[in-house]
Chimera marker file (.cmm) of the C-alpha trace (Angstrom):
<marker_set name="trace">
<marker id="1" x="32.606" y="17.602" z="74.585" r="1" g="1" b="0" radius="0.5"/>
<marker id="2" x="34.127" y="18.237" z="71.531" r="1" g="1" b="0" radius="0.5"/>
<marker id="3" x="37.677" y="19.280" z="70.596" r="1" g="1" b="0" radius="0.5"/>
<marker id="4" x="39.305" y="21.368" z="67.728" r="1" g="1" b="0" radius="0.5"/>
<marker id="5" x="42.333" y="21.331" z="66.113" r="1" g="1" b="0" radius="0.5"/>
<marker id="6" x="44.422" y="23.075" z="63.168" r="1" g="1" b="0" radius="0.5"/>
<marker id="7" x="47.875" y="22.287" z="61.760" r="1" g="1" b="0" radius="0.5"/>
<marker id="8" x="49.095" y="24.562" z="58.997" r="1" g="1" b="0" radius="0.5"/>
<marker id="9" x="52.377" y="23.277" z="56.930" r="1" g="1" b="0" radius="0.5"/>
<marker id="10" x="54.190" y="23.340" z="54.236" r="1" g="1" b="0" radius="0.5"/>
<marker id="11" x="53.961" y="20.956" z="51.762" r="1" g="1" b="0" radius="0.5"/>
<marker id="12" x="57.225" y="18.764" z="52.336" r="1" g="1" b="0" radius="0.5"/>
<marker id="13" x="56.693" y="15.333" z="52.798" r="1" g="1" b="0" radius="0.5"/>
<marker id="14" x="58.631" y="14.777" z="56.023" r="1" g="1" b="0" radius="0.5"/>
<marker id="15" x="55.640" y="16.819" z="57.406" r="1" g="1" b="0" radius="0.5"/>
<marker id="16" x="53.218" y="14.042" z="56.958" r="1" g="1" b="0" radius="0.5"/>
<marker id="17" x="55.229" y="12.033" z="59.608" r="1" g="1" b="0" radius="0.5"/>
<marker id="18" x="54.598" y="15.154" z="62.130" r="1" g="1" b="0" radius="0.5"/>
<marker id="19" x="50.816" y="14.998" z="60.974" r="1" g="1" b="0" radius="0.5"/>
<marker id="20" x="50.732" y="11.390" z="61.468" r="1" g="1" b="0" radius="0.5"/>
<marker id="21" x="52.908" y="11.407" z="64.871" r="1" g="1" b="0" radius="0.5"/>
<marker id="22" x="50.642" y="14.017" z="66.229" r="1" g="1" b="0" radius="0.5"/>
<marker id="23" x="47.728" y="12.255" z="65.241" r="1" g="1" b="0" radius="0.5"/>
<marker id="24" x="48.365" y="9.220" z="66.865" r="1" g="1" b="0" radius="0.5"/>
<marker id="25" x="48.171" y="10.770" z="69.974" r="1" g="1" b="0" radius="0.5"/>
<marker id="26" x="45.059" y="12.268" z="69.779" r="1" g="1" b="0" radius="0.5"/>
<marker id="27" x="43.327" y="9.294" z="68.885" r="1" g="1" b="0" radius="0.5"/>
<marker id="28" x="45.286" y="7.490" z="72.128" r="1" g="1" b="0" radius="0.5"/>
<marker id="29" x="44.204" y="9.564" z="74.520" r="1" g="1" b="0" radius="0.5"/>
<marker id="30" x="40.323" y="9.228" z="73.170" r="1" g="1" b="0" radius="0.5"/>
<marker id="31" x="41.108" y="6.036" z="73.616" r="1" g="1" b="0" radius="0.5"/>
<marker id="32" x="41.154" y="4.154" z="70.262" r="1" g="1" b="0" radius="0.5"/>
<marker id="33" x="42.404" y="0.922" z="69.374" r="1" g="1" b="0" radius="0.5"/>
<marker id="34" x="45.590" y="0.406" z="67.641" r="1" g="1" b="0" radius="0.5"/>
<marker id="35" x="44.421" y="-0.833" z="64.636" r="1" g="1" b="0" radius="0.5"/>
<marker id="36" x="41.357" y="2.322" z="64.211" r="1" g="1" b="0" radius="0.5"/>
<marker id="37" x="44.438" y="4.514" z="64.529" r="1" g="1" b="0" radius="0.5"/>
<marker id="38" x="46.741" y="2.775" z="61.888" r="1" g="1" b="0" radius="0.5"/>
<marker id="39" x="43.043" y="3.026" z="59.491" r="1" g="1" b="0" radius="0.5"/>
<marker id="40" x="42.795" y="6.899" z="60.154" r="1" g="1" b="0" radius="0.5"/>
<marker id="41" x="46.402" y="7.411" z="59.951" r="1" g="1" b="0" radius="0.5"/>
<marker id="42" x="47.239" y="5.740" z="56.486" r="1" g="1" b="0" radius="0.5"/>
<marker id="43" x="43.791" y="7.428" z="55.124" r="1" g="1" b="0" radius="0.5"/>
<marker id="44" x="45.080" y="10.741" z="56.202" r="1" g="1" b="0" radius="0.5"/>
<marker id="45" x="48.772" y="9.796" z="54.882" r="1" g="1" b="0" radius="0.5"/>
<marker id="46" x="47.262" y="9.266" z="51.591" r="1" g="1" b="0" radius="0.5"/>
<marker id="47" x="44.887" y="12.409" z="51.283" r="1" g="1" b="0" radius="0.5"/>
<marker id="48" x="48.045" y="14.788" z="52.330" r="1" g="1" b="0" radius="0.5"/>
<marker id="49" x="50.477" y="12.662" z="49.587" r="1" g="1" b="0" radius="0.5"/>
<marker id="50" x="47.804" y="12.864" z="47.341" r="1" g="1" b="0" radius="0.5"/>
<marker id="51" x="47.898" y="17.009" z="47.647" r="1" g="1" b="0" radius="0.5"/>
<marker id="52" x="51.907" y="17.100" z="47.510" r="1" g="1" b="0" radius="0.5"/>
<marker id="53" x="51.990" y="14.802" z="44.305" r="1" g="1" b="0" radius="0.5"/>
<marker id="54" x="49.287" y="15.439" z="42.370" r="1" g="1" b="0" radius="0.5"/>
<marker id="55" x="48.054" y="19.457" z="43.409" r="1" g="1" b="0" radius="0.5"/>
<marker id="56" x="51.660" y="20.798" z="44.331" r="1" g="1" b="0" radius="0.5"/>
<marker id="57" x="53.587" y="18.588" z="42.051" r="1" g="1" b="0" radius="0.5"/>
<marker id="58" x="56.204" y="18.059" z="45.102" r="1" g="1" b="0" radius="0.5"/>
<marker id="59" x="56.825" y="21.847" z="45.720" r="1" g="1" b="0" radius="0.5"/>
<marker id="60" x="57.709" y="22.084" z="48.999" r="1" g="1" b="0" radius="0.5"/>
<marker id="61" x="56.470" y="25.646" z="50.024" r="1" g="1" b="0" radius="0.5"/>
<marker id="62" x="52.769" y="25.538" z="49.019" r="1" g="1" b="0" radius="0.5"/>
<marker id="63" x="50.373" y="25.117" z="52.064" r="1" g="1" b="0" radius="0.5"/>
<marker id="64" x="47.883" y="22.462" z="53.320" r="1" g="1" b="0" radius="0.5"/>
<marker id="65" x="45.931" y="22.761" z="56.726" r="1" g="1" b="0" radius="0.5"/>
<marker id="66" x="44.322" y="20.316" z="58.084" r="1" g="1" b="0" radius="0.5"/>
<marker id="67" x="41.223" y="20.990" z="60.848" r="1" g="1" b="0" radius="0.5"/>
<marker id="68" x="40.275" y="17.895" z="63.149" r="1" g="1" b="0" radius="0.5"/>
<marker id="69" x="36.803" y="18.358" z="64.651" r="1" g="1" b="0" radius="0.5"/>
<marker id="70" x="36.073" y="15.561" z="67.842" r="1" g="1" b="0" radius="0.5"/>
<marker id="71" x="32.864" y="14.836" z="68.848" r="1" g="1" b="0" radius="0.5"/>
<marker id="72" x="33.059" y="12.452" z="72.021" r="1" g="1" b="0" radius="0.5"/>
<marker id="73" x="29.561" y="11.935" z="72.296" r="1" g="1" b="0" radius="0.5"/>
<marker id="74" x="29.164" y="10.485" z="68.591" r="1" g="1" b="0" radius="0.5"/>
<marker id="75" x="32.611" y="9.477" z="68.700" r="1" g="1" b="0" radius="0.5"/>
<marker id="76" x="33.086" y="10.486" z="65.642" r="1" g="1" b="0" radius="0.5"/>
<marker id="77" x="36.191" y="12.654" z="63.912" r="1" g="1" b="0" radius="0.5"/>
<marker id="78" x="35.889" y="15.186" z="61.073" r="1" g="1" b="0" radius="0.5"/>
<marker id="79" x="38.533" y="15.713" z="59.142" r="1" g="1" b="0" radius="0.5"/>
<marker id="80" x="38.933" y="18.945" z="56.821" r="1" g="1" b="0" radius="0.5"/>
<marker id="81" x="42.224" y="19.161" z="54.716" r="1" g="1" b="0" radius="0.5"/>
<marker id="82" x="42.783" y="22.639" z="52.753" r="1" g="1" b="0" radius="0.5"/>
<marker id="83" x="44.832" y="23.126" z="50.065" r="1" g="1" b="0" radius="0.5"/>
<marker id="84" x="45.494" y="26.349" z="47.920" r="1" g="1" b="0" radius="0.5"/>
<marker id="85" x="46.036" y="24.575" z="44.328" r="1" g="1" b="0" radius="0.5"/>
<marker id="86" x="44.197" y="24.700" z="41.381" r="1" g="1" b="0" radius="0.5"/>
<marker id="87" x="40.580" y="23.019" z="42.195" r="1" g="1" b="0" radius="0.5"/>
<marker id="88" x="39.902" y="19.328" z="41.061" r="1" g="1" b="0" radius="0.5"/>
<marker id="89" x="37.784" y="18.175" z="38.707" r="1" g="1" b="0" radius="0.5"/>
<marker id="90" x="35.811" y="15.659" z="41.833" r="1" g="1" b="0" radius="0.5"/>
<marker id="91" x="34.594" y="13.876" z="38.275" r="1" g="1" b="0" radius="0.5"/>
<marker id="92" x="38.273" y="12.366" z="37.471" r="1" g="1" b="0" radius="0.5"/>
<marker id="93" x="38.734" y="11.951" z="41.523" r="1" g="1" b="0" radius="0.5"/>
<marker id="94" x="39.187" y="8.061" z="41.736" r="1" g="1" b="0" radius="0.5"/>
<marker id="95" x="41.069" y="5.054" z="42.144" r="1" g="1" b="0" radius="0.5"/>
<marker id="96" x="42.952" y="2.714" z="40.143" r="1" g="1" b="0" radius="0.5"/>
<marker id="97" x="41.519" y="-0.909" z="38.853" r="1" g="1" b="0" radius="0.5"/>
<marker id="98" x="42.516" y="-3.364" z="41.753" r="1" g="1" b="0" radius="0.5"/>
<marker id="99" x="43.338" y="-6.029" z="39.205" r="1" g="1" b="0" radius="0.5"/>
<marker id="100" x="46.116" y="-3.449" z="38.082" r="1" g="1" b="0" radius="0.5"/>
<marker id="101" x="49.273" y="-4.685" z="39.800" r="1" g="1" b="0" radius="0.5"/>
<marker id="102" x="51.222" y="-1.080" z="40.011" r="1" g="1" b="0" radius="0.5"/>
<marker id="103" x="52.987" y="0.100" z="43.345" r="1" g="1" b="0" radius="0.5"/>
<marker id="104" x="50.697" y="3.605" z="43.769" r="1" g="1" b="0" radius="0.5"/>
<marker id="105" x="47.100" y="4.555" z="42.967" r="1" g="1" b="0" radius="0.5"/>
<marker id="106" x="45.014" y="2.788" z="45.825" r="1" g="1" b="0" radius="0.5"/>
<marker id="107" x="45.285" y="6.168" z="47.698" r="1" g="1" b="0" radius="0.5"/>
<marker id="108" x="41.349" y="7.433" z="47.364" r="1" g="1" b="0" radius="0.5"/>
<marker id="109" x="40.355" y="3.614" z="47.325" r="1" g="1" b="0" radius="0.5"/>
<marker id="110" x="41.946" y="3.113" z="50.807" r="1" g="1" b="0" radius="0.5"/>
<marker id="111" x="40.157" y="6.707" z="52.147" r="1" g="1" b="0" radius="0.5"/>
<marker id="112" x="36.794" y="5.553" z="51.002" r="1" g="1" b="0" radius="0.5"/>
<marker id="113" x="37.535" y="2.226" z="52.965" r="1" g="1" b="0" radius="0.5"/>
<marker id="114" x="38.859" y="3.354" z="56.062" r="1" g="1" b="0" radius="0.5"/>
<marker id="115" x="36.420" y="6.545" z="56.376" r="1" g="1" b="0" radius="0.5"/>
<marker id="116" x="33.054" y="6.409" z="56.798" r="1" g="1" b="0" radius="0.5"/>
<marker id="117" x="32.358" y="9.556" z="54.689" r="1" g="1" b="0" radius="0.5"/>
<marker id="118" x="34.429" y="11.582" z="52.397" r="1" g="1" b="0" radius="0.5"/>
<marker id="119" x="33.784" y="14.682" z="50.431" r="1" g="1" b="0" radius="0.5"/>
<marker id="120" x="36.095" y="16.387" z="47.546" r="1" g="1" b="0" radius="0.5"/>
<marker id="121" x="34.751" y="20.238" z="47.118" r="1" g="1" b="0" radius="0.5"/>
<marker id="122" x="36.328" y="22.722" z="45.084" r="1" g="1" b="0" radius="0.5"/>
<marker id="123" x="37.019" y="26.661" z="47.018" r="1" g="1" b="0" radius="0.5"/>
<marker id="124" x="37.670" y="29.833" z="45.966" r="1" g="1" b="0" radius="0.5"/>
<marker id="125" x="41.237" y="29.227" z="46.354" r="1" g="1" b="0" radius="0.5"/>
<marker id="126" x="41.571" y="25.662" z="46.559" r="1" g="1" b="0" radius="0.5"/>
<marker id="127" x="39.657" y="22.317" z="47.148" r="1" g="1" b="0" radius="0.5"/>
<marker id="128" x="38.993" y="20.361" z="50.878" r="1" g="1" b="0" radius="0.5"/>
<marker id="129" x="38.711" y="17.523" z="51.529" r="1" g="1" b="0" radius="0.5"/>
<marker id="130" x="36.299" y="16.468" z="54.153" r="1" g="1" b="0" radius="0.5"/>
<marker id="131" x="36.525" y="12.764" z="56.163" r="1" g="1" b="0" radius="0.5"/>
<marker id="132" x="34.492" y="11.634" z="58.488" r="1" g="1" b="0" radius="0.5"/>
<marker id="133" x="35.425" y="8.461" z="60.934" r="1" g="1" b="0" radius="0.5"/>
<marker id="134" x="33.084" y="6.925" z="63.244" r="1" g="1" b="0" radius="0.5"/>
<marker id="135" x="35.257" y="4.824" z="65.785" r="1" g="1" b="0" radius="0.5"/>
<marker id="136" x="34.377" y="2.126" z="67.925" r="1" g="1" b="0" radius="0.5"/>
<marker id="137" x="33.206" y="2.393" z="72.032" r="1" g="1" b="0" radius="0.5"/>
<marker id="138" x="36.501" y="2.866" z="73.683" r="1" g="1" b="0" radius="0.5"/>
<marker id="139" x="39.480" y="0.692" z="73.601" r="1" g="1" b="0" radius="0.5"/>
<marker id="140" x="40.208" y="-1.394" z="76.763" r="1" g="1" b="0" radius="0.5"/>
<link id1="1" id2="2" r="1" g="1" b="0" radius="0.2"/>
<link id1="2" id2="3" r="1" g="1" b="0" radius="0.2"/>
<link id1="3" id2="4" r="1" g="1" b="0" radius="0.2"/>
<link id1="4" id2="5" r="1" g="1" b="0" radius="0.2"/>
<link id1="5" id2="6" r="1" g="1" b="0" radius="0.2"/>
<link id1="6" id2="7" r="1" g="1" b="0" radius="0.2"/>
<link id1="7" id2="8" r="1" g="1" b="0" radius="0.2"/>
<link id1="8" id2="9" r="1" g="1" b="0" radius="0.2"/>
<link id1="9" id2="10" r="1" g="1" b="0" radius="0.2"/>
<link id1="10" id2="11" r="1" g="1" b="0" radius="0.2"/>
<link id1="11" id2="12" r="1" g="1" b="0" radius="0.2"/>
<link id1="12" id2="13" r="1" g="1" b="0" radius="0.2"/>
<link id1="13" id2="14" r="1" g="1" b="0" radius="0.2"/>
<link id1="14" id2="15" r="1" g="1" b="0" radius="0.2"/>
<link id1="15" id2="16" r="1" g="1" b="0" radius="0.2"/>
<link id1="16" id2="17" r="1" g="1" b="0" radius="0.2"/>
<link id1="17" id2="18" r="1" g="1" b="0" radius="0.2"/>
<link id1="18" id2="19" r="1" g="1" b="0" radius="0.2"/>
<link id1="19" id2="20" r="1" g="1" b="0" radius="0.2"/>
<link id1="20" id2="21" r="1" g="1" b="0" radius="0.2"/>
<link id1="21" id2="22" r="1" g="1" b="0" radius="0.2"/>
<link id1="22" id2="23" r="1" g="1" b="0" radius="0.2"/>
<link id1="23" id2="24" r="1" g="1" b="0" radius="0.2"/>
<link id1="24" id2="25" r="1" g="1" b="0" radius="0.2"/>
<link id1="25" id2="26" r="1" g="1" b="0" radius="0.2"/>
<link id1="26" id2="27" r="1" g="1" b="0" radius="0.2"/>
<link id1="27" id2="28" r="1" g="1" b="0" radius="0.2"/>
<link id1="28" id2="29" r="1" g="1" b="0" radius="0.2"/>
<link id1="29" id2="30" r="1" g="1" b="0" radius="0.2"/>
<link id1="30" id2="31" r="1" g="1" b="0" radius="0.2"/>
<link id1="31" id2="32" r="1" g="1" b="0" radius="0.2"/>
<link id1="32" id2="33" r="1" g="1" b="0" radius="0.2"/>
<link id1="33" id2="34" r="1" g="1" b="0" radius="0.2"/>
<link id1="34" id2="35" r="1" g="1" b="0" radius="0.2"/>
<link id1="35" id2="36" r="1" g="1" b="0" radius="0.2"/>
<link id1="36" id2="37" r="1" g="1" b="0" radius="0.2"/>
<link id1="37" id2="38" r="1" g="1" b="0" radius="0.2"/>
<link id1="38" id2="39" r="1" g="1" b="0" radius="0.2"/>
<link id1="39" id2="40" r="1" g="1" b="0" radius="0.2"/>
<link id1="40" id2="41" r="1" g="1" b="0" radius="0.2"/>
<link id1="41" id2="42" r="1" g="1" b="0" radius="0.2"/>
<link id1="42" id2="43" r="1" g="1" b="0" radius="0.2"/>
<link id1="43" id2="44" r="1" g="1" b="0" radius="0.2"/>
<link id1="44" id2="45" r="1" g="1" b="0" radius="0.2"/>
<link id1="45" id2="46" r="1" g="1" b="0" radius="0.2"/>
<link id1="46" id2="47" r="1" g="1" b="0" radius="0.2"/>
<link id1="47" id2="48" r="1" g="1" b="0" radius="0.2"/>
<link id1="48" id2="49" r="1" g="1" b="0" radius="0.2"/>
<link id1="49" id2="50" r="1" g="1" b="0" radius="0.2"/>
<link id1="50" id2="51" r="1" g="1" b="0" radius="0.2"/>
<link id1="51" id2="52" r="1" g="1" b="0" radius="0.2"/>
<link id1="52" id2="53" r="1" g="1" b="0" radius="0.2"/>
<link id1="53" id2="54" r="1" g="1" b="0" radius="0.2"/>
<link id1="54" id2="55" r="1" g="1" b="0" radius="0.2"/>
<link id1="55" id2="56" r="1" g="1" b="0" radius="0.2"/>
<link id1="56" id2="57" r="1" g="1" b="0" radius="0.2"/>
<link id1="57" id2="58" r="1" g="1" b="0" radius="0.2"/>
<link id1="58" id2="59" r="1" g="1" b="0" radius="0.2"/>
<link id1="59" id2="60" r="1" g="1" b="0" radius="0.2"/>
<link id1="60" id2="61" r="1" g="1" b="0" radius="0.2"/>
<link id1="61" id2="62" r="1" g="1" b="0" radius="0.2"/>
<link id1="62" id2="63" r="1" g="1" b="0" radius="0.2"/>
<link id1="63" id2="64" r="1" g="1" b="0" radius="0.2"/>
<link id1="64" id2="65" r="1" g="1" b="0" radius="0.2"/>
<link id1="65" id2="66" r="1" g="1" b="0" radius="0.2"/>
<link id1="66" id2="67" r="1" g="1" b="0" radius="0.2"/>
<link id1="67" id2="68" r="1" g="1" b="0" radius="0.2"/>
<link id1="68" id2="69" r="1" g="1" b="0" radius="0.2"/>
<link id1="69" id2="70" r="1" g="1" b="0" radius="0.2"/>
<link id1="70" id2="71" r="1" g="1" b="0" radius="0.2"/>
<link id1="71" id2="72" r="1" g="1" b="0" radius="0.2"/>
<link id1="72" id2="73" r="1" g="1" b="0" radius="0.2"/>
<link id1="73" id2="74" r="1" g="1" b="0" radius="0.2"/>
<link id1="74" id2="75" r="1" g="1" b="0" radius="0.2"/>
<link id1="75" id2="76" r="1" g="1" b="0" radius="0.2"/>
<link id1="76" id2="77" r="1" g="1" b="0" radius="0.2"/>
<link id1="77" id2="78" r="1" g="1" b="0" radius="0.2"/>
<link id1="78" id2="79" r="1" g="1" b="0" radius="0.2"/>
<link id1="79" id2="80" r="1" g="1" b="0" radius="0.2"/>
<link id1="80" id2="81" r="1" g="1" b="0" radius="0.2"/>
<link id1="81" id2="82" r="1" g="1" b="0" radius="0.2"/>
<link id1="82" id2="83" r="1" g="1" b="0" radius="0.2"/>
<link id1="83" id2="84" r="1" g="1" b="0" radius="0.2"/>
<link id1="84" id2="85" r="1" g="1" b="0" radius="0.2"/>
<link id1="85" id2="86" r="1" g="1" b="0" radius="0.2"/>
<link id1="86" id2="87" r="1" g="1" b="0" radius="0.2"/>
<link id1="87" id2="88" r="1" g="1" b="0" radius="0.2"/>
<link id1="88" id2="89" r="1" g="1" b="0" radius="0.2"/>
<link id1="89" id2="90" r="1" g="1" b="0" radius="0.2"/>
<link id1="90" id2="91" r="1" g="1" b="0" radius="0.2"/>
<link id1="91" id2="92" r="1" g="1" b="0" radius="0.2"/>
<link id1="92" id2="93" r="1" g="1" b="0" radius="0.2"/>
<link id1="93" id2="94" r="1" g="1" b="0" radius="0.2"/>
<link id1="94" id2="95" r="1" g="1" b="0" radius="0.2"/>
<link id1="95" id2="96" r="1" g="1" b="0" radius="0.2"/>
<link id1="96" id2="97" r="1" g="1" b="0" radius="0.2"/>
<link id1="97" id2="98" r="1" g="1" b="0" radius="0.2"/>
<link id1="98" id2="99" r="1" g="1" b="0" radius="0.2"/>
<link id1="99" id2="100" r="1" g="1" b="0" radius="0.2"/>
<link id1="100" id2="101" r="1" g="1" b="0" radius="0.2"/>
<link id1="101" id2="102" r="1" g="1" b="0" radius="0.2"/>
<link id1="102" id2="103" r="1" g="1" b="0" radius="0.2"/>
<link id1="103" id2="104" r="1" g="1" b="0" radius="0.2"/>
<link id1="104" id2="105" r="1" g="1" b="0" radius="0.2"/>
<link id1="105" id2="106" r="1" g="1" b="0" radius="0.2"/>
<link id1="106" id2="107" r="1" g="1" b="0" radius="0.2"/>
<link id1="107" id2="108" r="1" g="1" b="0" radius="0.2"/>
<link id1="108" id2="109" r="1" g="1" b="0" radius="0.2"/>
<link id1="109" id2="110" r="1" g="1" b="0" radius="0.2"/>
<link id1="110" id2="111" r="1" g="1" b="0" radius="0.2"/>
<link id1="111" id2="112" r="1" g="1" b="0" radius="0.2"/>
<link id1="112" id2="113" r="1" g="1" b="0" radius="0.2"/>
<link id1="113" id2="114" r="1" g="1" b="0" radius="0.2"/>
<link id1="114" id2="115" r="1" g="1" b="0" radius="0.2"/>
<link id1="115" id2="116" r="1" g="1" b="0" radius="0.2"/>
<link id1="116" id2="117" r="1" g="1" b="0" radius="0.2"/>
<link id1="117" id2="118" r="1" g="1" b="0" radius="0.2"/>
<link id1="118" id2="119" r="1" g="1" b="0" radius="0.2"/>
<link id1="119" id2="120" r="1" g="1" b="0" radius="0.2"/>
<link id1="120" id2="121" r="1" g="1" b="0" radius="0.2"/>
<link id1="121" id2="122" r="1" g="1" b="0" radius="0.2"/>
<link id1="122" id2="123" r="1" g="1" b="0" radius="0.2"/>
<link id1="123" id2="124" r="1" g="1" b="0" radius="0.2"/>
<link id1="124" id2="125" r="1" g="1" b="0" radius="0.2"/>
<link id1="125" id2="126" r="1" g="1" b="0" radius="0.2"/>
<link id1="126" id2="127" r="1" g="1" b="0" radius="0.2"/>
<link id1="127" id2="128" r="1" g="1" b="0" radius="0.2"/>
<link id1="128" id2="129" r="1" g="1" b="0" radius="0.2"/>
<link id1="129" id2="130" r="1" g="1" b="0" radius="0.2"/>
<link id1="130" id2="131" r="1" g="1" b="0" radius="0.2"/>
<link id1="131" id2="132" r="1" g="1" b="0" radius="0.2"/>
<link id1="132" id2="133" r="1" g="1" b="0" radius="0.2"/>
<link id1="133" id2="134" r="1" g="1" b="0" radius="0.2"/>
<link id1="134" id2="135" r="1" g="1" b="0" radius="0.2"/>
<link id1="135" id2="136" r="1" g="1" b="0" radius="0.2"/>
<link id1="136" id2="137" r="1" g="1" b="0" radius="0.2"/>
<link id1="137" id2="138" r="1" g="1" b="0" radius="0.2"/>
<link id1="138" id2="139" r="1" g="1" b="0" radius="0.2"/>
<link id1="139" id2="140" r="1" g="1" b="0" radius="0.2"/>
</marker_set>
């Protein structure tokens, strides 16, 4: 069986806790474990901060949606985020040297850690992003 779903928000940050909170729940009741959910949650944290920094430059009423695709029998999650900002060049897409000590910049290194596939591609009217989690047999 597979489920669907779409949020569509505005680009304030306090919506990412709503994203995150909603989220969490999902994954429970497909019965994750804790520690697959904090992964998929701080990958998805960072991919939505990465839109309101860097693509909306923290203006609050641009819009991102973000589609969830579940596939029980693969167990596996696809994760589409939409935004309507200029597109990325996927060429300067990339994280930060490690051995760099700064507070910020691990975001795409920590999304290409936690997911098992990820995809930047540019739209008409915007860029998604595309994730893609396989999770473990179910939590007991």
């Amino acid at each position: 069986m597979a489920d669907t779903f779409v949020f569509t928000f505005s680009s304030k940050i306090d919506n990412i806790r709503v994203i995150r909170s909603s989220l969490r729940t999902f994954l429970k009741l497909k019965h994750i474990s804790d520690a697959e959910i904090f992964d998929t949650e701080l990958a998805i944290n960072e991919a939505l901060a990465n839109i309101i920094e860097h693509t909306y430059q923290y203006t609050q009423e641009e819009i991102i949606i973000l589609r969830i695709f579940w596939d029980d029998e693969q167990r596996t999650c696809l994760f589409e985020i939409q935004d309507e900002g200029k597109p990325v060049d996927v060429n300067k897409i990339g994280s930060r040297d490690l051995d760099d000590l700064k507070d910020h910049g691990l975001g795409v290194y920590l999304m290409k850690n936690i997911m098992n596939e990820i995809e930047y591609r540019p739209i008409e009217n915007g860029n998604i992003l595309f994730m893609k989690k396989k999770f473990l047999d179910e939590a007991k």
